[in-house]
Every structure is written in C-alpha cells, then in structure tokens.
C-alpha positions in Angstrom: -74.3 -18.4 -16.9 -73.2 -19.8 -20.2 -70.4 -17.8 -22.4 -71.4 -15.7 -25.3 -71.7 -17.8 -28.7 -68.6 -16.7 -30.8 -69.3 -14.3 -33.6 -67.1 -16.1 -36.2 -68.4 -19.3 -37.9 -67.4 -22.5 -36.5 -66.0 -24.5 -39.1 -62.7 -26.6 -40.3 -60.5 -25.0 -42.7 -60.7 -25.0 -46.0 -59.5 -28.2 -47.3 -59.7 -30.0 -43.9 -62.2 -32.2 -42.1 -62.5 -34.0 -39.2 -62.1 -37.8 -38.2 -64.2 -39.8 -36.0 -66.7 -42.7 -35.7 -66.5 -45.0 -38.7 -64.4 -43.2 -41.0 -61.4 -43.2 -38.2 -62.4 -47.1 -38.5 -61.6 -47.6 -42.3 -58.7 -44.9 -41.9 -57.0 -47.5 -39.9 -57.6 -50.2 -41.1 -55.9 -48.6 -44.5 -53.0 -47.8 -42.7 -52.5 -50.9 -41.0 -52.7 -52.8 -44.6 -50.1 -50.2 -45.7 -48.1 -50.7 -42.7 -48.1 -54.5 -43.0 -46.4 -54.5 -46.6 -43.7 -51.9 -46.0 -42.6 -53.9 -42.7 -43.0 -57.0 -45.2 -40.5 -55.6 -47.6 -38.3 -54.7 -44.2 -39.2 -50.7 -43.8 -38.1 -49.5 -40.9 -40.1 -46.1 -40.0 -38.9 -42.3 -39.5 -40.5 -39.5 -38.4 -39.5 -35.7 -39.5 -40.6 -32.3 -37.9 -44.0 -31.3 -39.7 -42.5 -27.7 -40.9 -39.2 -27.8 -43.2 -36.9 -24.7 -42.9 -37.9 -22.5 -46.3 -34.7 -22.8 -48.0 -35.1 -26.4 -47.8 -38.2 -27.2 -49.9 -37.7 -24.2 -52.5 -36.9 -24.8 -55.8 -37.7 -28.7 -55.4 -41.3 -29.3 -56.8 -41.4 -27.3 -59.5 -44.3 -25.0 -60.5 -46.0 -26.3 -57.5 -44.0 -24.7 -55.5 -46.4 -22.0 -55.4 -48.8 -24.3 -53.3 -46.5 -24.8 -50.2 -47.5 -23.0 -47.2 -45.0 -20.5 -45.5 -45.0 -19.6 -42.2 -44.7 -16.4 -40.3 -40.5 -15.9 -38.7 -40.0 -17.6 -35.7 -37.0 -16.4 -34.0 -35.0 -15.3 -37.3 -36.0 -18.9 -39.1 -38.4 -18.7 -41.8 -40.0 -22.1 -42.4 -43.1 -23.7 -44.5 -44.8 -26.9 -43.9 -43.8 -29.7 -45.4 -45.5 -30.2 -48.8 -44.5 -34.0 -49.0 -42.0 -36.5 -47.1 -39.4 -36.9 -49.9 -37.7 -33.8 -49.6 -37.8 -34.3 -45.6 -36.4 -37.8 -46.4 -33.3 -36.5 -48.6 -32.5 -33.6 -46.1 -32.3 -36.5 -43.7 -30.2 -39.1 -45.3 -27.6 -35.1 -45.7 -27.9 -35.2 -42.1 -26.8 -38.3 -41.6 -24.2 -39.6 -43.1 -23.1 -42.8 -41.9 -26.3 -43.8 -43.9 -25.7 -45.5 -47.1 -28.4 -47.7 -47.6 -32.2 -47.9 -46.0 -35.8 -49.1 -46.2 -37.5 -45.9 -44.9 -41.1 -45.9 -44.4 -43.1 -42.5 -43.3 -46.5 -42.1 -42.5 -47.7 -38.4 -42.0 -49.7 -35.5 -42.8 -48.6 -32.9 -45.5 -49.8 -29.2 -46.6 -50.3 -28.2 -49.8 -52.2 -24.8 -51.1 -53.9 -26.2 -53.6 -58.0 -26.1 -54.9 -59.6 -28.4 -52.4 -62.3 -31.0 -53.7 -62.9 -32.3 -50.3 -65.6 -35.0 -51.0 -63.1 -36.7 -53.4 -60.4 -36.6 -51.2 -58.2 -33.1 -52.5 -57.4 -32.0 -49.5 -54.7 -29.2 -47.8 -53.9 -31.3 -45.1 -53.7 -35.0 -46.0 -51.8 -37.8 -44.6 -49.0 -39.4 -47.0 -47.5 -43.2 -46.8 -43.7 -43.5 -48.1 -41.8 -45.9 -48.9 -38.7 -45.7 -49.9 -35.3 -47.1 -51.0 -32.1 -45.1 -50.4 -28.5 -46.5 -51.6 -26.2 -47.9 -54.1 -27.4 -51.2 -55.6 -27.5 -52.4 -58.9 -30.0 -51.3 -61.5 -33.7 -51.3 -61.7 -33.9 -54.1 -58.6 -35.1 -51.6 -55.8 -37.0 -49.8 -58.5 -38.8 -53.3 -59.6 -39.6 -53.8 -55.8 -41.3 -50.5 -55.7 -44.2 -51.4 -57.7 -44.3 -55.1 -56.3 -45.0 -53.3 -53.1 -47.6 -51.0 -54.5 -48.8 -54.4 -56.0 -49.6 -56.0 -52.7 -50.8 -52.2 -50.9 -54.1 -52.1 -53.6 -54.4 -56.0 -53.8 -54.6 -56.0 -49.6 -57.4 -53.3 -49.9 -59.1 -55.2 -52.2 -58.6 -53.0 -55.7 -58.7 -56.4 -57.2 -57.8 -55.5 -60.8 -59.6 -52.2 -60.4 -56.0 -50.0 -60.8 -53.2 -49.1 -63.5 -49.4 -48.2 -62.5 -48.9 -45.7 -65.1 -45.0 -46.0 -65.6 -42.7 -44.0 -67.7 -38.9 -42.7 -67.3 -37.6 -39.0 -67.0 -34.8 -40.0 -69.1 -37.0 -41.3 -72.0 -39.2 -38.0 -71.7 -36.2 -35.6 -71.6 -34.7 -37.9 -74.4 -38.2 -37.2 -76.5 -38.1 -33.8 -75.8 -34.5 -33.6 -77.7 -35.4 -35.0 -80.5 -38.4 -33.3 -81.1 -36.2 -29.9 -80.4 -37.6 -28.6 -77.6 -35.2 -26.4 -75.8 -33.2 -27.6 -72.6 -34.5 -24.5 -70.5 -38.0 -25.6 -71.5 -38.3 -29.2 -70.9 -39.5 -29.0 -67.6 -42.1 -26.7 -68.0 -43.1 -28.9 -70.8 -43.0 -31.5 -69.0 -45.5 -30.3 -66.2 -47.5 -29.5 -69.6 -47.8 -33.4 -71.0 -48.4 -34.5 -67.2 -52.3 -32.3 -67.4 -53.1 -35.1 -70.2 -55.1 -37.3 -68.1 -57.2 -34.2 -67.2 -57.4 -32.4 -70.6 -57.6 -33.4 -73.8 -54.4 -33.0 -76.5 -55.2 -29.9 -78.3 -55.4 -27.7 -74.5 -52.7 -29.3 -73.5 -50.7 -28.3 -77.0 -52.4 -24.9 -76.5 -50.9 -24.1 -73.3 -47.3 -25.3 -74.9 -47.4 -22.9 -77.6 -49.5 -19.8 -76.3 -48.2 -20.1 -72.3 -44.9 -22.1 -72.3 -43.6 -20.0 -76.0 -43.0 -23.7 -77.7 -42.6 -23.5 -81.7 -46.0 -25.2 -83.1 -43.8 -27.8 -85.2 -42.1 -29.0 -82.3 -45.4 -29.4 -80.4 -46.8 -31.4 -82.8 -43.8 -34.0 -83.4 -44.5 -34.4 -79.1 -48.2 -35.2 -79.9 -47.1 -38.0 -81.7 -45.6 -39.8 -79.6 -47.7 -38.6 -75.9 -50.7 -40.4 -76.7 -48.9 -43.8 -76.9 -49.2 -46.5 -74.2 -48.2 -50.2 -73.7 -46.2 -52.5 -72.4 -42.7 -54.1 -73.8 -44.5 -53.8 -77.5 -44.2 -50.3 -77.3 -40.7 -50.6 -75.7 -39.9 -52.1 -79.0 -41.5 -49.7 -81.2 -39.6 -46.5 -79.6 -36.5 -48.4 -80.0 -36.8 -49.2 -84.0 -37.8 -45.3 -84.4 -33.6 -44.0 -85.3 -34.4 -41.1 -84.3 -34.8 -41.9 -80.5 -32.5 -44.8 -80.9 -29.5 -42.3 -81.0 -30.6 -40.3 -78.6 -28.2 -40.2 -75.3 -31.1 -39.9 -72.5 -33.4 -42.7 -75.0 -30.9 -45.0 -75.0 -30.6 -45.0 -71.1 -34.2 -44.9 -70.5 -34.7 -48.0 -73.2 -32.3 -49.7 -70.8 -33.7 -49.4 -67.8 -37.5 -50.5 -68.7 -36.2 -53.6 -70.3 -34.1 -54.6 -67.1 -37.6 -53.2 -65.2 -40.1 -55.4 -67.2 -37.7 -58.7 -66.8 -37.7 -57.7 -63.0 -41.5 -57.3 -62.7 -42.2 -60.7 -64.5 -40.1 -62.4 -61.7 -42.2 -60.5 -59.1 -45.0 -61.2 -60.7 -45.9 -57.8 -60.8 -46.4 -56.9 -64.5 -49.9 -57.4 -65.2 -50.9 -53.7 -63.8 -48.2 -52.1 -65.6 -49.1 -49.5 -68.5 -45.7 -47.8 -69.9 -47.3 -44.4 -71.0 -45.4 -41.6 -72.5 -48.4 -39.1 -71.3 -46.7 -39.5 -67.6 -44.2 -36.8 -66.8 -45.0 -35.5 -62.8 -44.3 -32.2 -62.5 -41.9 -32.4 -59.4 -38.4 -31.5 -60.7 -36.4 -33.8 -58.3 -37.2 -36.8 -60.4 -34.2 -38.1 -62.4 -35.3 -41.9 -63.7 -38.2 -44.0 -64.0 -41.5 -42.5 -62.7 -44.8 -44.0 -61.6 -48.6 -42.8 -60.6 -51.5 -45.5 -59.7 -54.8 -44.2 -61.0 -58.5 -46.2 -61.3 -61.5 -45.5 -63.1 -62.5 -42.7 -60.8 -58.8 -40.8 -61.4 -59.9 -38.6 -64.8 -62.9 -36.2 -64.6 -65.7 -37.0 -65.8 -66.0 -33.9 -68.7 -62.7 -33.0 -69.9 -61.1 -30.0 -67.8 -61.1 -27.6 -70.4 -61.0 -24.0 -69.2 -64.2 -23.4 -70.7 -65.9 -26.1 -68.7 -64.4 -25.1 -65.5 -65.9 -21.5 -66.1 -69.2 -23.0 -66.9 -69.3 -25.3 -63.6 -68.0 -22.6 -61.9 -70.9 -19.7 -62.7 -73.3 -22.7 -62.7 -72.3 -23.1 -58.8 -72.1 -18.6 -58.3 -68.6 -18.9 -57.3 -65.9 -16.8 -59.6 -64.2 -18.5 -62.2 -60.6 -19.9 -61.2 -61.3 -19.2 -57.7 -58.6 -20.7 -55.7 -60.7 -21.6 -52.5 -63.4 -22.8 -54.0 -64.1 -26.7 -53.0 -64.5 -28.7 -56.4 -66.2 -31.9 -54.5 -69.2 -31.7 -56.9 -67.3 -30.5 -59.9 -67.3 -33.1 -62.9 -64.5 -31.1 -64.7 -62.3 -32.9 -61.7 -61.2 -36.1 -61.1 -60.0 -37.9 -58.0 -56.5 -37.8 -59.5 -53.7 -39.8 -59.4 -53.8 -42.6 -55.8 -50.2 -42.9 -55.2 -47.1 -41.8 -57.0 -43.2 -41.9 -56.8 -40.3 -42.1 -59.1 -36.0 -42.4 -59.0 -34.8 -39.3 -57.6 -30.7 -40.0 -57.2 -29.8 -36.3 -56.8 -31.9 -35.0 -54.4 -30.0 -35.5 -51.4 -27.4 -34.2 -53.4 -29.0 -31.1 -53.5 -28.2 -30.9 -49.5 -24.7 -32.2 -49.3 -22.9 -31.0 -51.5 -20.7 -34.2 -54.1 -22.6 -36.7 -51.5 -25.2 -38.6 -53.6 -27.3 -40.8 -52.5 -29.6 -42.7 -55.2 -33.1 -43.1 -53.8 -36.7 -44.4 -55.3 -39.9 -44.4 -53.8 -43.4 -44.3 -53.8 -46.2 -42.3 -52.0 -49.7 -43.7 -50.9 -52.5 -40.9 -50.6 -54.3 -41.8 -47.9 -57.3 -39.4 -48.2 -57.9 -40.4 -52.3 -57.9 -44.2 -51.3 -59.9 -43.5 -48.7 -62.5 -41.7 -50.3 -62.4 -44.2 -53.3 -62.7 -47.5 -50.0 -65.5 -45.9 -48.7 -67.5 -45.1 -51.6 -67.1 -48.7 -52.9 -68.5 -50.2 -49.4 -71.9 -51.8 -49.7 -72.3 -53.0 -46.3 -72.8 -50.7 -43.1 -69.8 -49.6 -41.8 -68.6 -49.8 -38.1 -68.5 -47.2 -35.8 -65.5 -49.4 -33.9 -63.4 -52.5 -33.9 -64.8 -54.8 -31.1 -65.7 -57.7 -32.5 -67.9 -59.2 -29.4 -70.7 -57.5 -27.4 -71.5 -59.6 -24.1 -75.2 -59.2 -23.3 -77.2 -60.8 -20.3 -80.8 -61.4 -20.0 -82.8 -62.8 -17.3 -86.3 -62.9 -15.8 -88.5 -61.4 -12.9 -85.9 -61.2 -10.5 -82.6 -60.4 -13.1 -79.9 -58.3 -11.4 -78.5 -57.7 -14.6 -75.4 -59.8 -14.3 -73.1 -57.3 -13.8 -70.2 -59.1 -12.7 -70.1 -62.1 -14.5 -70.2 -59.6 -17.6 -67.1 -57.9 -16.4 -65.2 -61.1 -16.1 -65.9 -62.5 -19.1 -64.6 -59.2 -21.0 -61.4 -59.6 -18.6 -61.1 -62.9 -20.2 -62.2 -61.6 -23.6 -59.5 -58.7 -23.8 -56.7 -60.7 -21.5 -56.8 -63.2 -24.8 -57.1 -59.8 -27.0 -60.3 -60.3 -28.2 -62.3 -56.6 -28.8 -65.4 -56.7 -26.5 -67.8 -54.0 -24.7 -70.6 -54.2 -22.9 -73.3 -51.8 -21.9 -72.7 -49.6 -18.7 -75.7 -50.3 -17.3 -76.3 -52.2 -13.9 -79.7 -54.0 -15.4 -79.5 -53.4 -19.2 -82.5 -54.3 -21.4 -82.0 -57.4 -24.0 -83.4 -54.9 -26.7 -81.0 -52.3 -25.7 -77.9 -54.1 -25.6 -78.9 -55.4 -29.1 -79.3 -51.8 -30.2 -75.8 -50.7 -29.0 -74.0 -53.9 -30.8 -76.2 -52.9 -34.0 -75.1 -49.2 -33.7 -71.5 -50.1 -33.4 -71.4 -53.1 -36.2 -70.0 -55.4 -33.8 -70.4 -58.9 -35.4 -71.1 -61.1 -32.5 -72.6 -61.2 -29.3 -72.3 -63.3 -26.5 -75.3 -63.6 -24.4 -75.0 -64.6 -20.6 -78.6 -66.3 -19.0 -79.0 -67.6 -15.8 -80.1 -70.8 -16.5 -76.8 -71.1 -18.9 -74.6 -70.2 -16.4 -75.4 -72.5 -14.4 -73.8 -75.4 -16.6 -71.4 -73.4 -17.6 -72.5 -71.9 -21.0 -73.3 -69.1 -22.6 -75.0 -68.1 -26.3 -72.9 -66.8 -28.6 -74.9 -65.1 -32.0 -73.5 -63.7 -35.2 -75.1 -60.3 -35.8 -76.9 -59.3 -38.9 -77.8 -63.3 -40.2 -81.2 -63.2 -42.0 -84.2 -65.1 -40.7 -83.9 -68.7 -42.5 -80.6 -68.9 -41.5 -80.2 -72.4 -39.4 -78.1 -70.3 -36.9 -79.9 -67.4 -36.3 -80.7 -67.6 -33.1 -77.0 -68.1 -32.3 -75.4 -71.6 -30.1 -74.6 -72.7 -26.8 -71.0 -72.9 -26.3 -68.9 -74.0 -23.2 -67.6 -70.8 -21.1 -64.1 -73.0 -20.2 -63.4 -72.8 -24.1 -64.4 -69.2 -24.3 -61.8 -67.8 -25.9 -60.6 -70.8 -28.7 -64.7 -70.5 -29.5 -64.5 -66.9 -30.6 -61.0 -67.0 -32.0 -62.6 -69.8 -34.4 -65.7 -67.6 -35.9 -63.9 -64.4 -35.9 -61.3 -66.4 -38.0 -63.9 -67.9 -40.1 -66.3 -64.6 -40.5 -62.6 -62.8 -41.6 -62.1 -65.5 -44.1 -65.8 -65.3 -45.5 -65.7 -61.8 -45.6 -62.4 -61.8 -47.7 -63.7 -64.3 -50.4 -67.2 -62.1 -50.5 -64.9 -59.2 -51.5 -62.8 -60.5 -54.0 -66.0 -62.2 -55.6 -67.7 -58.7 -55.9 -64.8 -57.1 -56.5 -64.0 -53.4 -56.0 -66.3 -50.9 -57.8 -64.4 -47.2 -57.8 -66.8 -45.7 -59.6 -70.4 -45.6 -58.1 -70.8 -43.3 -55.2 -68.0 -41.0 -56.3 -68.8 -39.8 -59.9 -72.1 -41.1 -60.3 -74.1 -41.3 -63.9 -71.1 -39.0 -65.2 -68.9 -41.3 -64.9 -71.2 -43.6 -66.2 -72.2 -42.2 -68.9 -68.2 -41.0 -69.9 -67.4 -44.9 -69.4 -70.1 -46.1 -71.9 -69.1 -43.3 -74.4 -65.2 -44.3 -74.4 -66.3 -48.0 -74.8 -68.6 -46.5 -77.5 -65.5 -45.0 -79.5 -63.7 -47.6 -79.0 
C-alpha cells in the first residue's frame, strides 16, 4: 500500500532550482571553459567549508551584510553560510602562513538572502568561479592579468564583443568623495549609493543620498558631476587636469595606478573591453584599489528601477510592494545585473591576522547569470548529454539485433575516449535508435549492417544534415580505422561549429528581456 501524499507543497526553495538534463550539459561545459583559463594562467584550486564561523564574515560586505544567512548554534559555534569565496579565501591565506604568494582558483556554491529573480539567474544558492592573486609583486601586473583572464573566460564562451569591463579604483572614488566634501564616516554608504546607478537613474540615486544617507544637497550635486562620466585614458586625462582632484592624496594614487593598468592591458591585448567609469563603486567594503564588474546588454533593467515602478509591477503581479520573497523573473524594473566582479582587496587578510598583510586581487564569475544569458542566446536544440556517437544496427528478416558487435565497438569507442551509447535493447528498431540519438542531440551515428560487416565497414552519419546535402545519408568507413575516422569529424564538426558562432555572434538580449529590452535599446540609440 502506497504512503500518504505529504500535506506540504513539494517544491525547491525560494531562490533555488534544480539541475538536470540539458541545462547540467551547458553548466559544464561553462565550467570547464572557466576551468581551462584559470589552469592557463597557473591556478591551482582550493576548496573551503560551505558555512564560515559568524564572526568571520561580519562586518566585511557592507550593507549587504544583512543578506547572509545565519545558522542555528551548533555546539556553542554560531556560523552563517558563506556569502562569497573571498572572505573564505583571506581567512585562509591567516591560516596559513607560510603562504606568501598564490594563484588560487575556487569553484563553489554561495548563499545570499537576497530578492530572487530566478529566471534571470538571481538566485540564493548560486555557484561562484574565483580567481585570484595573493602576494607581494609589483604594481598593477597581477591586477592587469585579472582582466586578461576575464578577457579570455567571455571570449571562450563566445560573448564575442557582446560584454563591457566596467573598471574604476576605490582610491579615485574615496579621492572624489574628498573633494567634493563628503564626510569620511559617509563615504561608504555613499558609495553603495553611486553603485545603484546602473539600475536607477541620477536624480533617485541623489535622492537616496540626501533624504536616506543625510548628505548636504551641494555636495551631492558636485558628485553628480563627475558619476556620470565614462571612458578610457581620455578621461584618465581629463580628471587629472581638473586641480582640484590633482591634489588630492587618494586621486593622485588612483591616477597612478590606471595609467600603469592601461599600459599593462595594451601589452595583453586586453584593452578594447575596458570602460573606466566613475558610476562603479561595489558596495563590499573590503575593497581597497582598483575595482571591476562585466555587464552586457541584458545587465540594466529594462524600465528604470525607480521605487514607483517597482510598486507598480509589484500590485500589477498582486504581491505586496517591496516584498522580500517575491521572485522578480518577469519583472522589467530588474536587470540580470552585473556577470562577474572583483577588485584589489590588500587588507582583508589583514583583518584575520593581526599586522600580517597579504595584498590580494581577484575576480568572481557568476555562474547562474552567464548561464542564464548562454542559454537564452542558443538557437540550436540543446543536448540532453555529451556522447558524441550513437552505434545503431539494422538488419533484415532474420536480424538478431547485433548485440555484441554493438558492445565491442563502444569498448573501442570509449577505450579511445570517444562518448558513445547505444540502445538497451536486444533487437532495437532503426526508427527507434534514431529517435534516442535525436532525443539526446548526439551528432553522429554509426550504423552496423550485416552485409557491412562482413567487409569490415560500417556507416557512419552526421545527425541533423538537411535533405540536399551530398552526405546525408552518411559514408562507409573501414571498422580497423574506427577510431582516427571519428576523431576526424568530431574535430571538424567542433571546428565548424566554432566559426558558425563567432559568425553569428552572441545575442544577450532576445529570450531574456524580450521587446522591453528592445524597445529601451532603440530609445537610448534614439537619444543618442
């Protein structure tokens, strides 16, 4: 007799899904790009316990502190889970001090408490990819690296040209701050102010300032001067004729270090995606030096997140306004956000060990964001798995399914390392075998006859060619150079398939946003 259904709904947490079929497919394969750069650049990967002791993470991120999840006391130890893999990192490299210098790569889930928009990958349990450089070296090199590395991450995935490395320095933004008098206990709450300008427009942003944060009116508007302002070395050069920021301390510093950075990056080659934009702060108060988020065209929401229009979207959908829980997937008033971020952070280890310091920069990949951006950019039919060759057989009146000489060709198939299946059945059907290669995306089968056998061949077909095309009906190859056969049009299909993508290039937009974003696009382009 079967249990009693459970009472309670059966469902994921907020903020949570789950993984499987072709979606754990393209999940992969984004970590194994990652992967493959950070061992380029000579990462060598850590792994940390998934909750942090409390005392550990408080007072590092900010007023998103609020977000981090704490956990009941175990034992006399109250702990919370981590909310990213920097602060693990830095209690770490306190741990361990015979340490001084390291290429640290992490690739894990985090927890944060925050407003889920689950379709546009906002989620409360995400996975994070770090990479990071800890030690003494001399300026701005490991920090140049950095967004070489996020260069080749979003050019492996295919973002050909469809990103922007937002970069500014803490020291430049304090320095601003100064100057325009805003007062030391405020700049950081400030700060997390300015960072809300890619999702609201100036005059909310100048609201909360003066009416939330108690900045003079005066002092807000000499910071609106300068906020709005992006570019590259021009605007470099324009800050540093203004004589005001020239004298500045903290300016003078920060001037430094982006022209060292931008000489750096043109030897990398790694300029070109670079915007230096005085809008970027990141509210996490470890950072100390230059900072850095990677959005696209899908990063800013489509209507401007003013309060009123959250309140609007929000009756519109008969939740409460502000609601905390509330998923936000089909909310226009939010964007996907920001698709990786990082910065200098040189005392945070500091923090742990007392006159220790150990300077570190980095940058974090999330996983859930790109992935959600990947798969709404896909135009062809995504696969369910990874084999890459189905072996079929086929016979006539008195077929006994071929069984065994299926088997062995898979043991030569996966002895060379070749992905292959084939269907569990003693006497499969043509049509069905064809239906489970179509079902699973795999691009080729090899078909076993009889007659083909006998001499010592077998068919292999590419999946998925349409009807005029000369090899449609696949070729006869020789079964003793099986495996040099396959390796040759799995290597050619991989190469097609890589020029077919850069040629089309990487939309972000359709699929995610929609006609919103559409319709925002044409409007900026419009004003412009």
């Amino acid at each position: 007799m079967a249990p009693k259904a459970p009472k309670f709904e059966i469902k994921t947490p907020k903020g949570t899904r789950d993984w499987s079929g072709a979606d754990m497919v393209l999940r992969e394969k984004i970590f194994k790009t990652i992967t493959d750069v950070f061992k380029r650049h000579g990462g060598i990967s850590i792994d940390t316990p998934v909750f942090e002791l409390k005392e550990i993470l408080a007072g590092k991120y900010g007023e998103d502190s609020k977000l981090i999840y704490d956990l009941a006391d175990q034992g006399g130890e109250l702990c919370s889970l981590r909310y990213d893999l920097t602060v693990p990192f830095a209690r770490y490299l306190a741990m361990n001090k015979d340490i001084t210098q390291i290429k640290r790569y992490h690739i894990a889930k985090v927890y944060r408490r925050d407003q889920p928009a689950v379709k546009k990958g906002r989620m409360r349990e995400f996975y994070q990819c770090d990479f990071d450089i800890a030690g003494v070296y001399d300026p701005m090199i490991p920090d140049a690296e950095i967004i070489r590395i996020i260069n080749e991450v979003f050019e492996g995935l295919g973002w050909h040209g469809k990103y922007t490395i937002k970069l500014n320095s803490r020291k430049i933004l304090d320095g601003l701050f100064q100057v325009c008098g805003v007062p030391d206990h405020l700049i950081r709450p400030i700060s997390s102010a300015v960072d809300k300008l890619d999702k609201m427009p100036w005059a909310d942003v100048r609201k909360e300032m003066v009416e939330e944060k108690g900045l003079a009116p005066e002092v807000a508007d000499k910071i609106g001067q300068y906020v709005l302002l992006k570019g590259q070395r021009d605007l470099l050069e324009k800050l540093q004729q203004d004589p005001a920021l020239a004298a500045n301390p903290s300016m003078q510093q920060g001037f430094s270090d982006l022209d060292l950075l931008f000489t750096y990056l043109e030897a990398f080659g790694a300029l070109h995606t670079v915007s230096f934009d005085l809008s970027l702060a990141r509210g996490l108060d470890y950072y100390t030096g230059v900072i850095y988020e990677v959005v696209t065209e899908g990063s800013a929401p489509a209507v401007p997140a003013s309060e009123e229009a959250k309140e609007k979207v929000s009756k519109k959908k008969g939740g409460k306004p502000g609601d905390p829980d509330e998923d936000r997937s089909d909310d226009p008033t939010l964007g996907i956000g920001s698709v990786a971020a990082g910065g200098r952070y040189d005392n945070l280890v500091g923090m742990f060990s007392g006159k220790t310091q150990v300077p570190c920069v980095g940058i974090s990949f999330g996983i859930d964001r790109i992935f959600s951006i990947t798969q709404a950019a896909q135009k062809k039919k995504e696969r369910k798995n990874e084999v890459d060759v189905f072996v079929m057989a086929f016979g006539g009146k008195d077929f006994n399914g071929l069984l065994k000489e299926r088997s062995q060709v898979c043991a030569r198939l996966w002895d060379a390392g070749i992905k292959a299946e084939f269907l569990y059945k003693v006497k499969p059907k043509l049509q069905n075998q064809f239906k489970a290669a179509e079902a699973g995306g795999v691009p080729f089968a090899l078909i076993l006859g009889e007659d083909e056998l006998a001499q010592g061949k077998a068919k292999i077909k590419e999946m998925g060619l349409p009807e005029d095309h000369p090899l449609k009906e696949g070729e006869l190859i020789s079964l003793d150079n099986l495996i040099e056969e396959v390796q040759v049009r799995l290597a050619r299909k991989q190469q097609l398939d890589s020029i077919a993508l850069q040629a089309e290039g990487l939309k972000v937009v359709d699929g995610i946003k929609g006609e919103e974003v559409k319709a925002a696009a044409e409007a900026g382009q419009t004003a412009e």
